[in-house]
C-alpha positions, 0 to 999 in steps of 0.5 A: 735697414734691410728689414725695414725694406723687407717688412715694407715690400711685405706690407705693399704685397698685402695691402689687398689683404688688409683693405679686405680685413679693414671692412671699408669697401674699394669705393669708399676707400677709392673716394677718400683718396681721390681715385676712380673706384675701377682703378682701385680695384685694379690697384687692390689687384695688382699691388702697384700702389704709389708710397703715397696712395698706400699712406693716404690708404693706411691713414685710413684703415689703421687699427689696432686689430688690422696691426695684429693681422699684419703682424701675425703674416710678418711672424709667418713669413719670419717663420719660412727664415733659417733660424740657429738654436742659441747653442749653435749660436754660441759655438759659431760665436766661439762663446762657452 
């Protein structure tokens, strides 16, 4: 359960990042949501969108590659974790 709060913490901090990725433009985004385009960009910025302005926003821009480049910065970030080889594993488990 954690992760999941983790992989949504990770996905509100780049949401900037995929709006830039996706190739649709703040004002087209800011009209389809229902928001000026200044407070957009502000928002794009920031990184304080509302649980509902990111899902309206990720209706949007969802796509199959955009998926692909979020999941490749989740992996980068998995990568920075302390990770155990899978003997060490087995020893601390008292496994043979």
């Amino acid at each position: 359960m954690i992760e999941v709060i983790q992989n949504y913490k990770e996905l509100k901090k780049n949401m900037g990042n995929l709006i830039n990725k996706s190739g649709y433009k703040n004002s087209f985004l800011a009209e389809k949501i229902g928001m000026q385009p200044t407070l957009f960009s502000v928002k794009k910025q920031r990184g304080n969108w509302s649980d509902d302005e990111m899902e309206k926003i990720l209706v949007l821009i969802e796509n199959e590659e955009l998926e692909d480049y979020y999941l490749g910065e989740l992996l980068r970030e998995k990568e920075k974790e302390e990770t155990v080889s899978y003997s060490e594993f087995k020893r601390e488990m008292g496994w043979k």
